[in-house]
GUVO-712857 format. One record per residue: x, y, z of N, C-alpha, C in turn. Coordinates in steps of 0.1 Angstrom, whole numbers, padded with zeros to 4 digits. Layout:
N
NODE  n_xx  n_yy  n_zz ca_xx ca_yy ca_zz  c_xx  c_yy  c_zz
NODE     X     Y     Z     X     Y     Z     X     Y     Z
...
This chain:
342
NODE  n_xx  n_yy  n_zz ca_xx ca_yy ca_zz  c_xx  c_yy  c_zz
NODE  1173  0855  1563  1174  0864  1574  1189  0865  1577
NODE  1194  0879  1578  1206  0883  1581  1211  0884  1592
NODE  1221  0881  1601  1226  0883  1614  1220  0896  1619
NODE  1223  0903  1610  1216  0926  1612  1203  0922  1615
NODE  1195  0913  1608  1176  0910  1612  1172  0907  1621
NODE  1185  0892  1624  1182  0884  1638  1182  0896  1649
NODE  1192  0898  1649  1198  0904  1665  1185  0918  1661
NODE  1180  0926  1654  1172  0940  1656  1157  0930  1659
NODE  1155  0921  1651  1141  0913  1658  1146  0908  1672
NODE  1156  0905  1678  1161  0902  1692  1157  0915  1698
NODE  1163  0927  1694  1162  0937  1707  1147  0939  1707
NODE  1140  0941  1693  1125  0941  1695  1118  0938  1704
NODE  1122  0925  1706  1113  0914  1715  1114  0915  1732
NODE  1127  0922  1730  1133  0925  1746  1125  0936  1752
NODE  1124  0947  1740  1118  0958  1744  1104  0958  1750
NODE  1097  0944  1739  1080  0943  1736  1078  0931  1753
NODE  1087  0925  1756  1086  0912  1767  1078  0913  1776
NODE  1081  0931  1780  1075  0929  1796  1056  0935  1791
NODE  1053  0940  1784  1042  0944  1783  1036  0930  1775
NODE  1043  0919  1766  1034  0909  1763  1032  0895  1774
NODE  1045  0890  1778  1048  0875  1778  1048  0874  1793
NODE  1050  0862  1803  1053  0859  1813  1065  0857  1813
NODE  1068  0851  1805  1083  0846  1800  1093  0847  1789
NODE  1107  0848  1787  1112  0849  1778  1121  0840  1781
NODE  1124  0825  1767  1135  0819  1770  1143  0813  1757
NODE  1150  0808  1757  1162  0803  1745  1163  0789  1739
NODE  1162  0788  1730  1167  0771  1728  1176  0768  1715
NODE  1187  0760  1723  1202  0761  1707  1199  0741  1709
NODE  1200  0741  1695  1201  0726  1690  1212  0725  1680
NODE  1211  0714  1674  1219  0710  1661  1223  0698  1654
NODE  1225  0695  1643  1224  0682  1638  1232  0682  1626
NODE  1245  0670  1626  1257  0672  1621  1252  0658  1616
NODE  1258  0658  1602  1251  0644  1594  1266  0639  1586
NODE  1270  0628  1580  1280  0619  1570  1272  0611  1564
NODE  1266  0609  1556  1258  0600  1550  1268  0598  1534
NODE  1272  0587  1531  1279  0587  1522  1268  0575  1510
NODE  1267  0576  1499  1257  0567  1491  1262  0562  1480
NODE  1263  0551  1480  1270  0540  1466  1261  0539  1461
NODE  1251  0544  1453  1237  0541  1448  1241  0535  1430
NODE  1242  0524  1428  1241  0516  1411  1231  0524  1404
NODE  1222  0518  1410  1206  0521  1404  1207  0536  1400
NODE  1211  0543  1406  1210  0563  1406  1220  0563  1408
NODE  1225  0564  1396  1244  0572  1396  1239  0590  1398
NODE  1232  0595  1399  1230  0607  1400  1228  0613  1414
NODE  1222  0598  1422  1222  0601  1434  1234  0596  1445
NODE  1243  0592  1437  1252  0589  1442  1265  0593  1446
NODE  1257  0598  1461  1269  0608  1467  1275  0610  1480
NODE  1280  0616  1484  1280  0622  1501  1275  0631  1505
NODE  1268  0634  1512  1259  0642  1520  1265  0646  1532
NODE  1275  0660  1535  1279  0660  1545  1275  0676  1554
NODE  1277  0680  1565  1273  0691  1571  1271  0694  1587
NODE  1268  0702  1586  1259  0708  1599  1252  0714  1604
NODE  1239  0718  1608  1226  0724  1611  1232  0732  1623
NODE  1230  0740  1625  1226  0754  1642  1216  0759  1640
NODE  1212  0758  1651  1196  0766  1654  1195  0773  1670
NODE  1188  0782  1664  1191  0791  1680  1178  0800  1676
NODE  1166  0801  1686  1153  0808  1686  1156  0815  1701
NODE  1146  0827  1702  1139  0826  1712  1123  0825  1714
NODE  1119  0822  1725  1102  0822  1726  1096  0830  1739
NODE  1091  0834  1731  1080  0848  1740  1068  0834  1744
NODE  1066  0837  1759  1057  0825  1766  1042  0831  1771
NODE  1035  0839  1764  1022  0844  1770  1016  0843  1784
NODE  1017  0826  1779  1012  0817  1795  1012  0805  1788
NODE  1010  0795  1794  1011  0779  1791  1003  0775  1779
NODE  0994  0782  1769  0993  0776  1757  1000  0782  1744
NODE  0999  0794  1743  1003  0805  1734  1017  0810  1738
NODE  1020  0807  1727  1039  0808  1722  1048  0812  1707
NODE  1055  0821  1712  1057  0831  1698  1071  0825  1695
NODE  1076  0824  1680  1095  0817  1687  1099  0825  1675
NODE  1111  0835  1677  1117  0838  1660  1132  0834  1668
NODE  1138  0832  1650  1154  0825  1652  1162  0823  1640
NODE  1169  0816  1636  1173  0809  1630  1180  0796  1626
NODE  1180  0788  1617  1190  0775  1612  1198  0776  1602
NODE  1205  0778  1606  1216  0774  1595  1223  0760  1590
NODE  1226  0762  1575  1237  0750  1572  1251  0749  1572
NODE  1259  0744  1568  1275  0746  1572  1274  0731  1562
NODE  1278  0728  1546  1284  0715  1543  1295  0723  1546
NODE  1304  0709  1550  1321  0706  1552  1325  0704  1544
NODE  1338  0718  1544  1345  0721  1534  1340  0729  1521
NODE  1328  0735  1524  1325  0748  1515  1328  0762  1524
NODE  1327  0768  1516  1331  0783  1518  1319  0792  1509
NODE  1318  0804  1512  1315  0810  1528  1307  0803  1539
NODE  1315  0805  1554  1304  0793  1561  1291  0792  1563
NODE  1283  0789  1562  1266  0787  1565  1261  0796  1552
NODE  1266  0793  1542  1259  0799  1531  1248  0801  1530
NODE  1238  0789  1538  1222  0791  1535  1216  0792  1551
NODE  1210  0802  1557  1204  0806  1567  1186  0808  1568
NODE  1181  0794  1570  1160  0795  1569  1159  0801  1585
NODE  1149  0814  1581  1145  0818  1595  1137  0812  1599
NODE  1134  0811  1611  1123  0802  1621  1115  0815  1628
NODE  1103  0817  1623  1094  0826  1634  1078  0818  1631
NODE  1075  0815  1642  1058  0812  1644  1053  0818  1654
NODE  1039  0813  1650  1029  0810  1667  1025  0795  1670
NODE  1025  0792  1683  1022  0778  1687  1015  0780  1697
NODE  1002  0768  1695  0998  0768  1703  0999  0755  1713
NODE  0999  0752  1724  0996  0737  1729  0989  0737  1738
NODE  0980  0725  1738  0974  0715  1749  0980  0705  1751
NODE  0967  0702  1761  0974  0683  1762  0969  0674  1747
NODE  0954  0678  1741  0951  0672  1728  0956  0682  1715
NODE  0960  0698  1718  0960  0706  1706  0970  0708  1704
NODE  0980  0705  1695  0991  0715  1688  0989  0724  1674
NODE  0993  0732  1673  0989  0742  1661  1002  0751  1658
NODE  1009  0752  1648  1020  0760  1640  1014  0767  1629
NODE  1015  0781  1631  1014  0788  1619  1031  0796  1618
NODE  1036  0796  1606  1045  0804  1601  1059  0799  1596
NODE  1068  0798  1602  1079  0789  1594  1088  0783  1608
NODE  1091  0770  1612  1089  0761  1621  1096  0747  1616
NODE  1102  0746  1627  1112  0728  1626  1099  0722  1619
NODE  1107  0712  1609  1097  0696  1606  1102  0684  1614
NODE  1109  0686  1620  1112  0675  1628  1106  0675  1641
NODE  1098  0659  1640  1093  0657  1651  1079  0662  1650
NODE  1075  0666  1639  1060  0670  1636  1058  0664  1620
NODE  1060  0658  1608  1061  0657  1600  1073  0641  1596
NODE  1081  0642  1601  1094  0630  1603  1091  0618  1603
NODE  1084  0613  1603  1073  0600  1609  1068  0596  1597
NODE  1068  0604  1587  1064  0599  1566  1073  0586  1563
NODE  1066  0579  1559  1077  0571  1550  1085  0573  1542
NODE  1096  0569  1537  1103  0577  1531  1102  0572  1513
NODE  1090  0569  1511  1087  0564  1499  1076  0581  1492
NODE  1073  0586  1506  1063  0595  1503  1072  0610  1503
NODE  1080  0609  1515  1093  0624  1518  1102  0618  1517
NODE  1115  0617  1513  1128  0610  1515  1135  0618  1527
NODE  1144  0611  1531  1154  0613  1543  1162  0629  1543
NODE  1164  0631  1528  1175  0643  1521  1165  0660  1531
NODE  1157  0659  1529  1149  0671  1533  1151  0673  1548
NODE  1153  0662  1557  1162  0669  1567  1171  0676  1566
NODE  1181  0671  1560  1192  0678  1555  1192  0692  1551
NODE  1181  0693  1543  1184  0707  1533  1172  0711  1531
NODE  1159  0711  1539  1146  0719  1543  1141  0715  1555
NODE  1148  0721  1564  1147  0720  1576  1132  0724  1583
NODE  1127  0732  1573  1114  0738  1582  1101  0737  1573
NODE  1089  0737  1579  1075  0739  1575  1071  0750  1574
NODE  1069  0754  1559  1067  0773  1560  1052  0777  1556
NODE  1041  0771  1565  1030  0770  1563  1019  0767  1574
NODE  1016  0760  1578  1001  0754  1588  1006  0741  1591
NODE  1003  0737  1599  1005  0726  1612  0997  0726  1623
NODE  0985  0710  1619  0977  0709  1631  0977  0695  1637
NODE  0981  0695  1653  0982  0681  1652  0968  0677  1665
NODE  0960  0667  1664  0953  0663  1678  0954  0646  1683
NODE  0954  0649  1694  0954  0633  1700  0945  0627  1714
NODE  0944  0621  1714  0935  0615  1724  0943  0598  1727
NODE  0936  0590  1732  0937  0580  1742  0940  0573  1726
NODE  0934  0573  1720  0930  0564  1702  0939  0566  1695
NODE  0936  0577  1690  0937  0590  1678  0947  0600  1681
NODE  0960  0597  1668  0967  0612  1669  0963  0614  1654
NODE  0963  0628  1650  0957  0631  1636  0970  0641  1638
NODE  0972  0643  1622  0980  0654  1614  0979  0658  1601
NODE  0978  0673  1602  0980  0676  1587  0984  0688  1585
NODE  0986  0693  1575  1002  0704  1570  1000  0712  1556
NODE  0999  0720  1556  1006  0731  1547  1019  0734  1544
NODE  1028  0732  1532  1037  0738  1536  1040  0739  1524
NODE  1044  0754  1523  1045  0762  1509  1061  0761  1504
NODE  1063  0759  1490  1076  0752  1489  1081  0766  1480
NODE  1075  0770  1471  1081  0780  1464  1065  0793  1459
NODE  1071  0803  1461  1060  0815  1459  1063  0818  1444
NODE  1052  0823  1438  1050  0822  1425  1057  0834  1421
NODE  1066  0833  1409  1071  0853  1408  1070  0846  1390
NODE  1074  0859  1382  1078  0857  1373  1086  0847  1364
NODE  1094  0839  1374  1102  0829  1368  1103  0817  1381
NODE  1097  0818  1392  1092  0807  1403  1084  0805  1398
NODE  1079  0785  1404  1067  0783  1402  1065  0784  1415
NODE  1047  0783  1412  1039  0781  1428  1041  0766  1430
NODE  1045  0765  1439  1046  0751  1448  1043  0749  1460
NODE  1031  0739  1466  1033  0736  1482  1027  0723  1479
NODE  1031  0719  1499  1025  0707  1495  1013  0704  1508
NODE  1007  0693  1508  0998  0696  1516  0997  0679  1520
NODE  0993  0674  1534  0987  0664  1536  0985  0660  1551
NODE  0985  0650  1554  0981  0644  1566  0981  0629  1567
NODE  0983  0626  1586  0988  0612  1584  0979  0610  1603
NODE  0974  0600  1602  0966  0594  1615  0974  0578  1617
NODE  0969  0577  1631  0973  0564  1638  0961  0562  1650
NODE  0951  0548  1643  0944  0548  1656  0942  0536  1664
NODE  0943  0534  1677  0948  0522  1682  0933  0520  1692
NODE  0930  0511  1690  0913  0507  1696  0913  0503  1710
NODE  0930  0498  1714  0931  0504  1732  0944  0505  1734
NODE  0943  0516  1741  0953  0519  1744  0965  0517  1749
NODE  0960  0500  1753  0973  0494  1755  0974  0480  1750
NODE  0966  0482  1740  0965  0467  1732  0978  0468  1715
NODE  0979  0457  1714  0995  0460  1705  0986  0461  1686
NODE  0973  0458  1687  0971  0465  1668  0968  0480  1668
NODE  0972  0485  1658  0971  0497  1652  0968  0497  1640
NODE  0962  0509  1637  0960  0518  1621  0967  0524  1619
NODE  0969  0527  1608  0984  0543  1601  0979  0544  1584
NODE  0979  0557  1585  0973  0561  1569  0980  0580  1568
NODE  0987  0575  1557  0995  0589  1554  0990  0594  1540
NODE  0993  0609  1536  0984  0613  1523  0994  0625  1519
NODE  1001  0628  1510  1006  0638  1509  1003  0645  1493
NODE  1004  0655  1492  0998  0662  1473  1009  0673  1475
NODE  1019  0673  1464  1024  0686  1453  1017  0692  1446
NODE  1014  0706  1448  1006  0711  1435  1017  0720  1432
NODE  1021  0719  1419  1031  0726  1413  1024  0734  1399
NODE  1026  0746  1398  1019  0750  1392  1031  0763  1380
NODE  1029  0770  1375  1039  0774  1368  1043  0789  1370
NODE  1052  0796  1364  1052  0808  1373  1046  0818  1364
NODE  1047  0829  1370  1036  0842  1363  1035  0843  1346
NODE  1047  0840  1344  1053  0843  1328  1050  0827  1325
NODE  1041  0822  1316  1035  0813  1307  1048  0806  1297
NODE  1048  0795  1304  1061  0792  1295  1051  0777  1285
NODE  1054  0775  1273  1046  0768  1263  1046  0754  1268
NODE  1036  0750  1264  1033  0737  1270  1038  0731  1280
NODE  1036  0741  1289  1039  0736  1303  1026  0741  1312
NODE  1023  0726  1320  1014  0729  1325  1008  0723  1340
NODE  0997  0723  1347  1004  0725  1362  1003  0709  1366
NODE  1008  0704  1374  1010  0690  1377  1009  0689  1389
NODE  1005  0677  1396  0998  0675  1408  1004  0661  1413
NODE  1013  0657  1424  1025  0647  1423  1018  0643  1436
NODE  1015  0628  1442  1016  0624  1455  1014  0614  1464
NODE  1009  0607  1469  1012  0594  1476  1002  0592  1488
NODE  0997  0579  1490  0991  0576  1500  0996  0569  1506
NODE  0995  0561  1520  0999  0543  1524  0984  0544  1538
NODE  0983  0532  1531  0979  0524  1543  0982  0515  1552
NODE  0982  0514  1565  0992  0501  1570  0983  0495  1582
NODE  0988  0482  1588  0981  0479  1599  0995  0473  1606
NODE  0995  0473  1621  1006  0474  1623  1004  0465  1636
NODE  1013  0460  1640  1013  0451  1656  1027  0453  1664
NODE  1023  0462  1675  1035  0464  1686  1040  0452  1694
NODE  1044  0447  1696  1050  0432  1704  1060  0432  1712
NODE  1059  0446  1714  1073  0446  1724  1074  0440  1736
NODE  1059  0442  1747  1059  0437  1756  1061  0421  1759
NODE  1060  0411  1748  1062  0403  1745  1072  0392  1745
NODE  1082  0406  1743  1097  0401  1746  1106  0407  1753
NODE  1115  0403  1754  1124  0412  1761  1133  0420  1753
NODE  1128  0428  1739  1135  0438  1734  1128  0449  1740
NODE  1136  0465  1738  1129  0472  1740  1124  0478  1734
NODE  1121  0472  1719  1111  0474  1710  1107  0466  1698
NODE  1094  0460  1692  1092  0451  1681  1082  0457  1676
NODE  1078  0457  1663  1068  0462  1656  1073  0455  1641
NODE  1056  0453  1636  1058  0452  1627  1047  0456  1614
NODE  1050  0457  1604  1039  0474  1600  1035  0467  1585
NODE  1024  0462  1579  1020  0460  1564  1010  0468  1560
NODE  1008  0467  1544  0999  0475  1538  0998  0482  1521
NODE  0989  0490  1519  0989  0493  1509  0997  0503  1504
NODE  1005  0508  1490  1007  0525  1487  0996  0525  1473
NODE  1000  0536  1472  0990  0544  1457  1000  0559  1457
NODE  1001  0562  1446  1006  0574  1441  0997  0578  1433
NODE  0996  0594  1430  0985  0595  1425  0997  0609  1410
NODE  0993  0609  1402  1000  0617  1393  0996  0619  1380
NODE  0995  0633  1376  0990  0638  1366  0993  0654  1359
NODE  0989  0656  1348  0997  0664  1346  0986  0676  1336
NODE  0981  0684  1340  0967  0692  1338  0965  0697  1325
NODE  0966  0693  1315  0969  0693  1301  0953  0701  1298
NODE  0948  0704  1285  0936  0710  1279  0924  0700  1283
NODE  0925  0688  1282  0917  0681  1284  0918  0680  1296
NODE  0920  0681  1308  0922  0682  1319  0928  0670  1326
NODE  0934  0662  1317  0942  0651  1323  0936  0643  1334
NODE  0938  0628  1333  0937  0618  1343  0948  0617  1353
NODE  0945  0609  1365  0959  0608  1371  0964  0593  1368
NODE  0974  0588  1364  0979  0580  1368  0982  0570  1379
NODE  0981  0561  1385  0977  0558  1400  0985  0543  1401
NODE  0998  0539  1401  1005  0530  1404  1002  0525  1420
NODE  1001  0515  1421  0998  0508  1436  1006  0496  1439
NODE  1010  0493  1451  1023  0484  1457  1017  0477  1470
NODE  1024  0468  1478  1025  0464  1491  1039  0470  1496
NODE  1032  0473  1505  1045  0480  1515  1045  0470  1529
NODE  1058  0469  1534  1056  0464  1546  1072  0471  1556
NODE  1071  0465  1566  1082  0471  1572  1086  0459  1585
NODE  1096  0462  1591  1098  0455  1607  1107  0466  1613
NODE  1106  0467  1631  1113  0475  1635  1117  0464  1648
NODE  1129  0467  1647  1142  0464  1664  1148  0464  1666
NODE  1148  0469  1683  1160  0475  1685  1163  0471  1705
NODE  1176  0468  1709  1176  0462  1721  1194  0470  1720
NODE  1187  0482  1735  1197  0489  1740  1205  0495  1728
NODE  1217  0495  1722  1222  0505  1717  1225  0501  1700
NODE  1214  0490  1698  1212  0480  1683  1202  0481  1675
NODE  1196  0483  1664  1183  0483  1660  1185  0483  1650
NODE  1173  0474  1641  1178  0467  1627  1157  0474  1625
NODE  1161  0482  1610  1150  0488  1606  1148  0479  1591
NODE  1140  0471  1588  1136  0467  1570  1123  0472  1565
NODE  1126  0476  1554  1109  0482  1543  1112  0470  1534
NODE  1101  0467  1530  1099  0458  1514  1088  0468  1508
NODE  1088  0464  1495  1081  0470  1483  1077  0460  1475
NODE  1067  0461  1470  1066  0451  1459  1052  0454  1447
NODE  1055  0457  1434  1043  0464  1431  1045  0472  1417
NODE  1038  0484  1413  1041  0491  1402  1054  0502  1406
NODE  1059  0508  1397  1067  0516  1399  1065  0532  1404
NODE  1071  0540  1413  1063  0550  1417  1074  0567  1411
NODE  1066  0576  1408  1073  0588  1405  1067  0595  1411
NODE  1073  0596  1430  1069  0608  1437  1080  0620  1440
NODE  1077  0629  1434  1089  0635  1436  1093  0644  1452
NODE  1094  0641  1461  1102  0642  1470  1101  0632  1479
NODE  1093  0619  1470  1100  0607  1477  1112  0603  1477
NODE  1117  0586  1477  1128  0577  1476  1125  0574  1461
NODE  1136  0576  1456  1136  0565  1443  1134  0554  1443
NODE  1140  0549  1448  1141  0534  1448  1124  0530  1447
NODE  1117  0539  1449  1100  0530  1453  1098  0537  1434
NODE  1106  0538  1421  1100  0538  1409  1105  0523  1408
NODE  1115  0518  1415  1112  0500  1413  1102  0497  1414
NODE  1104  0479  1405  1082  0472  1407  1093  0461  1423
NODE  1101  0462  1424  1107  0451  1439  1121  0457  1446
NODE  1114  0462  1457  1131  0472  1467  1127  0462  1477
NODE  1141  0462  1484  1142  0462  1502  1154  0467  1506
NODE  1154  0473  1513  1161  0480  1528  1163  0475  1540
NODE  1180  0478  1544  1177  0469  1554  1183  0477  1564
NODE  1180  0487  1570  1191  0496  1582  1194  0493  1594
NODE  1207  0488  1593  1216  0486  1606  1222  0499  1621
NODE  1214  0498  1629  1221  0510  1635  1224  0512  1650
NODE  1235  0516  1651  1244  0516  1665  1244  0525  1667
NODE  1242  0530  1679  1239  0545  1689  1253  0541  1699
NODE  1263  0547  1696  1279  0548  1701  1269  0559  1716
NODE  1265  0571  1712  1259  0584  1720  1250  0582  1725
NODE  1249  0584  1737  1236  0584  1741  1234  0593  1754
NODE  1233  0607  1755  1231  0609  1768  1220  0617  1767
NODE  1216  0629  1779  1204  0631  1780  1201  0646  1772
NODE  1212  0649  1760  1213  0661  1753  1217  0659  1739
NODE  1225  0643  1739  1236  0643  1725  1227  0628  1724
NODE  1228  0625  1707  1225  0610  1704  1233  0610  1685
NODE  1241  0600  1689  1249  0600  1680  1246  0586  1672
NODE  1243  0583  1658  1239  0573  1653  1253  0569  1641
NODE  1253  0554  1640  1259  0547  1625  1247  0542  1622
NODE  1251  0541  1606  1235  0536  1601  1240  0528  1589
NODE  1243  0516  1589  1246  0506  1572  1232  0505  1569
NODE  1229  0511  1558  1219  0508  1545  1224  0499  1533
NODE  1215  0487  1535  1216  0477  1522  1204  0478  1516
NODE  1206  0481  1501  1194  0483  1492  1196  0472  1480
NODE  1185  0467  1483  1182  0454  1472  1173  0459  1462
NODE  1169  0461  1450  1165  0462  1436  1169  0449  1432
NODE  1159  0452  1415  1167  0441  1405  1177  0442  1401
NODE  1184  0436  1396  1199  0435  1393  1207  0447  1398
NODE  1203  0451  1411  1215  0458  1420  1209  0454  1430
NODE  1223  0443  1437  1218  0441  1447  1230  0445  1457
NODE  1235  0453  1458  1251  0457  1459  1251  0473  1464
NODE  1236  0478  1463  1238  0492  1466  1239  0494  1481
NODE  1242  0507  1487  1249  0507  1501  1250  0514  1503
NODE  1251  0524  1515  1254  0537  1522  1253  0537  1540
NODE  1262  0546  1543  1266  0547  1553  1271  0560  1561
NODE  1258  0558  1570  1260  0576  1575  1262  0574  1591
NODE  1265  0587  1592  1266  0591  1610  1259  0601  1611
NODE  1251  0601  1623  1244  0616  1625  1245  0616  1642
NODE  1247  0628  1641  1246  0633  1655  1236  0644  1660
NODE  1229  0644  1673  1221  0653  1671  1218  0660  1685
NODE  1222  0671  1689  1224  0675  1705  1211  0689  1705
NODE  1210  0688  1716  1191  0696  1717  1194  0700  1731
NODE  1198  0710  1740  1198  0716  1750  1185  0718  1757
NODE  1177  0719  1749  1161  0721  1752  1162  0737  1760
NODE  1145  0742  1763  1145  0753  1760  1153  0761  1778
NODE  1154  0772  1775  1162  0773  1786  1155  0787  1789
NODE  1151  0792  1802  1143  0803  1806  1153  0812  1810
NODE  1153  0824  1801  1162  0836  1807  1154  0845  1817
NODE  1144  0848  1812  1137  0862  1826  1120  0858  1826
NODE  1112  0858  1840  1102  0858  1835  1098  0871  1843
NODE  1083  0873  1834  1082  0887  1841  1065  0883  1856
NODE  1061  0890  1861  1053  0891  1866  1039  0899  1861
């Protein structure tokens, strides 16, 4: 979407406001990242990751459930030219309750999706697919938050393949204010080939489960947060040949710890298990033994900006030396009401 798009879908909406919405209002965010990666193991992933995200929507407000938003996000890496070379438009419908949320159309993944482990989505896709160009349903209750997603990665043309991906991830906690929990995430690639038949290529099916059981303990201490998260993975992979192919199905123990007191917090995963090939996971999980260990100091913190350092130490076999170190910052004005109508 072109600046000429934005701004003519802008006057559009000005025109259409008073006959649809109660309200019309704005919201500008953004998210500037330095992630630098010494990766042994993946000389190919071994890089700097630098940039900056803008986003700026507006949202037509019907009434308090139903909500229209068009906009866009841009990227900006530092020190390329032309600036914001790549611009994903944002237009949906949303709906909310106090238990329903629902997204149809193309829509932030942050904060609805973000919460994956990064064995299943890696970290990179903030970066560089900022949005969900598909379905989004989330519900919750006292127990139970459920999620699950559509999101179409590539439209099929003559030399595209079809690609989306699909899954869902729950958390149920038996009281409300008791510290065990459940967590189970599910994600599938169906990749499939493009219009024009290219020889022996055929459609492949890439993707990942976890199971975890988990214990909150914060109240416990005087941090202002403890958790600690174990469990199973499975990947599931296959590749749809004449015979119709089996999947492949490597399985591991996963586990995790989280904490953090005031402007400190020390994040670890372990792995331990077969080797996994998910592709928009973490590499590191085609190791059969990873750990991680993330260090992170919040310098920022106010009630719009949150600024992070983050030391990553990554242990493999015979690299135990890998390392990276990022900064992200991330400032959210939240939404801001220009006119409402009567």
């Amino acid at each position: 979407m072109t600046k000429k798009h934005f701004y003519l879908v802008a006057i559009l909406l000005m025109l259409c406001v008073q006959g649809f919405a109660q309200d019309l209002d704005i919201h500008f965010n953004g998210f500037g990242f330095l992630d630098n990666r010494e990766y042994k193991a993946f000389i190919p992933r071994s890089r700097t990751y630098s940039g900056v995200r803008t986003a700026l929507d507006m949202g037509l407000n019907l009434d308090s459930l139903n909500h229209f938003v068009v906009g866009v996000n841009g990227i900006h890496e530092w020190g390329a030219k032309p600036y914001f070379l790549k611009v994903d438009p944002v237009a949906y419908y949303r709906f909310e309750s106090k238990s329903w949320l629902f997204n149809a159309g193309m829509f932030p993944r942050e904060g609805l999706v973000s919460d994956f482990p990064r064995a299943m989505l890696n970290d990179t896709l903030r970066y560089y697919r900022p949005n969900i160009e598909g379905l989004h349903a989330r519900y919750q209750n006292a127990h139970i938050t459920f999620t699950g997603f559509l999101d179409w990665v590539s439209r099929q043309t003559n030399t595209d393949r079809e690609q989306f991906i699909f899954g869902q991830s729950a958390t149920y906690r038996p009281s409300a204010t008791g510290i065990f929990y459940l967590k189970d995430y599910f994600m599938m690639l169906h990749d499939a080939g493009p219009a024009v038949s290219i020889p022996n290529d055929h459609i492949r099916d890439n993707g990942a489960a976890q199971v975890r059981a988990g214990l909150n303990l914060t109240k416990f201490t005087g941090l202002d947060s403890l958790s600690f998260e174990a469990g199973g993975m499975l990947s599931l992979e296959r590749t749809r040949e004449n015979n119709g192919g089996g999947f492949n199905t490597p399985k591991g123990f996963v586990a995790s710890a989280y904490a953090s007191y005031k402007r400190m917090a020390f994040y670890e995963e372990f792995y331990a298990g077969q080797g996994h090939h998910v592709t928009y996971g973490d590499s590191y999980y085609e190791k059969k033994l990873y750990n991680r260990l993330d260090i992170i100091y919040t310098p920022f913190l106010f009630d719009h900006i949150k600024g992070q350092f983050i030391l990553s130490l990554h242990f493999s076999p015979t690299k135990f030396n890998d390392n990276q170190e990022a900064f992200r910052i991330t400032y959210d004005l939240g939404r801001k009401k220009l006119v409402k109508f009567k």
